[in-house]
C-alpha positions in Angstrom: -14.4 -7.2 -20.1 -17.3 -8.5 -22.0 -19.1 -11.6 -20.2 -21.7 -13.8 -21.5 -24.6 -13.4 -18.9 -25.6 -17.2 -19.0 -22.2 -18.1 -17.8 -22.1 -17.6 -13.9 -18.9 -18.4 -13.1 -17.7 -16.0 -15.8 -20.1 -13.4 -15.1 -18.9 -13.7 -10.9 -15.0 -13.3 -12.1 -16.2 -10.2 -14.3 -18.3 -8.8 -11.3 -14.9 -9.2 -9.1 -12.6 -8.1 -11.5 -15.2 -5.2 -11.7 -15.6 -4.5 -7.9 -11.2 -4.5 -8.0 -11.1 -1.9 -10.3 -13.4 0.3 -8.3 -11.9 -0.6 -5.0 -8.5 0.7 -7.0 -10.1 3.8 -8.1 -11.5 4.7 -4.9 -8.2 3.6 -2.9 -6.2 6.2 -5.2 -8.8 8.9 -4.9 -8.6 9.0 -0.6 -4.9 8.4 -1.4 -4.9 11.8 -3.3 -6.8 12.9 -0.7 -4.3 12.3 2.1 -1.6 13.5 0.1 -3.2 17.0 -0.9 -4.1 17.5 2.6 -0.4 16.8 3.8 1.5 18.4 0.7 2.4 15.0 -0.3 3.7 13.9 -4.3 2.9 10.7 -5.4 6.3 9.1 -4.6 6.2 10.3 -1.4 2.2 8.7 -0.6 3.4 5.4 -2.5 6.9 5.4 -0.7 4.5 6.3 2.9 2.4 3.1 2.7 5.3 0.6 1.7 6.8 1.9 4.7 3.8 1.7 6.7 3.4 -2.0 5.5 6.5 -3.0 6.0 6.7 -2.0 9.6 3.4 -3.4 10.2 4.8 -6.6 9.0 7.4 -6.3 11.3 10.0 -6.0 8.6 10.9 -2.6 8.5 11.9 -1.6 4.8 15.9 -0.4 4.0 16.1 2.6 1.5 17.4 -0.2 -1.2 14.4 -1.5 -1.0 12.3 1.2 -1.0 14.0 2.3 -4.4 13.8 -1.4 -5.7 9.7 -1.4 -5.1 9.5 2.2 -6.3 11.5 1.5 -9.3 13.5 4.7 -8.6 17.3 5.9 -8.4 19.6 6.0 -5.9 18.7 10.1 -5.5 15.2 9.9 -6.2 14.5 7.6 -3.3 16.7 9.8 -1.0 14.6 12.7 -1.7 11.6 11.6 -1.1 12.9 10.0 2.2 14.4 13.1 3.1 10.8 15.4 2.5 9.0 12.2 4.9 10.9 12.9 7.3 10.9 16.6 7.5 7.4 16.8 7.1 7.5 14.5 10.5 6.1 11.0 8.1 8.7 8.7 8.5 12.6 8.6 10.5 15.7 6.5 10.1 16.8 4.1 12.5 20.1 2.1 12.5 20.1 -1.6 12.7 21.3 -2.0 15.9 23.2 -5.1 14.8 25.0 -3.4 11.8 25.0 0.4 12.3 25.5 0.6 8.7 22.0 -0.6 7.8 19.1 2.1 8.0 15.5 1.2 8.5 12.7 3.7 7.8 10.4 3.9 10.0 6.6 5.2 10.3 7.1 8.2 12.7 4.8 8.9 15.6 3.7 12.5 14.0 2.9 11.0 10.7 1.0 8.3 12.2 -0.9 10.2 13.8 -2.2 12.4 11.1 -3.0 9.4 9.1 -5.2 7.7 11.9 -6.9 10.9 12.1 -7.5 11.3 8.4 -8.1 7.3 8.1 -10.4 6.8 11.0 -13.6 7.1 9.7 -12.6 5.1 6.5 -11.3 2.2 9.5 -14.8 3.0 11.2 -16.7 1.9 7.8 -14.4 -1.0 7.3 -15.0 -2.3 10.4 -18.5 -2.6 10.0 -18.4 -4.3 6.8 -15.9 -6.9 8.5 -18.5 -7.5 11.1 -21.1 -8.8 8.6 -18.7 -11.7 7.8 -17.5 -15.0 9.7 -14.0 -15.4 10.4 -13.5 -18.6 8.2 -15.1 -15.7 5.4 -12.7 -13.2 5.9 -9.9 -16.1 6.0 -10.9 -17.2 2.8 -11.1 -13.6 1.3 -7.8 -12.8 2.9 -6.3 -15.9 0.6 -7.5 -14.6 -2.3 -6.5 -10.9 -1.8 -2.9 -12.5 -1.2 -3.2 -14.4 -4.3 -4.4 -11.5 -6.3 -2.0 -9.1 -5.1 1.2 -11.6 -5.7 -0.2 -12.1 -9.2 -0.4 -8.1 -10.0 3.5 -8.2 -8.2 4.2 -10.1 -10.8 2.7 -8.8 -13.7 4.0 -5.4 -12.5 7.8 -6.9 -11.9 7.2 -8.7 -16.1 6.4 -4.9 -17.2 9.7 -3.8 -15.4 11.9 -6.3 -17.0 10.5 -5.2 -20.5 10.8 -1.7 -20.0 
């Protein structure tokens, strides 16, 4: 987007918007990556990191809602949970309060080739970390947050048009 170059604010929100896009580019290009290297579709990378996410939030995702965030059918979502798992990515694990519920799980195989692929990616990160404070990576943190609900969003508007 067009900014005038005497405005600094609006020049700043074009330079971020900027560095967002590339950061995207370049997040889907490793992604690619990953997947080539581990015979991966795009489902099955995009279904791999919410599941990742989720059980690094500590709120390991449910097929539903796997298929709900995917935006795919009931027998979409189960095959590509069935080729995670027997390509050692990800297993099911019953709630052990309602043995009907199934949570998928990031499995210790398919961790492990992805810290191995990811580690010198981590390695780089981590020294750009290090050049900031912590109340500067707070305050980035809060606006990644923000920026990532608001794409949510816009994402969950184009569903309910589609």
């Amino acid at each position: 987007m067009f900014q005038r170059a005497d405005d600094p604010r609006a020049k700043l929100v074009g330079e971020i918007i900027s560095d967002l896009h590339l950061y995207g580019a370049h997040s889907q290009h490793i992604g690619d990556a990953f997947a080539a290297r581990n015979q991966l579709g795009q489902a099955d990378l995009h279904a791999l990191l919410l599941i990742m996410e989720a059980e690094l939030a500590g709120e390991p995702i449910t097929p539903g809602t796997l298929r709900e965030e995917l935006n795919f059918s009931s027998g979409s979502i189960t095959g590509v949970i069935d080729r995670l798992e027997a390509a050692g990515h990800v297993r099911r694990d019953r709630d052990t309060a309602d043995r009907r519920k199934i949570f998928l799980r990031y499995a210790a195989p398919g961790a492990e080739v992805a810290r191995d692929f990811f580690r010198p990616l981590a390695r780089r990160t981590e020294d750009v970390m290090a050049q900031f404070s912590d109340a500067e990576l707070q305050r980035v943190q809060t606006f990644l947050t923000a920026i990532v609900g608001s794409m949510r969003q816009h994402r969950d508007d184009l569903r309910t048009r589609s």
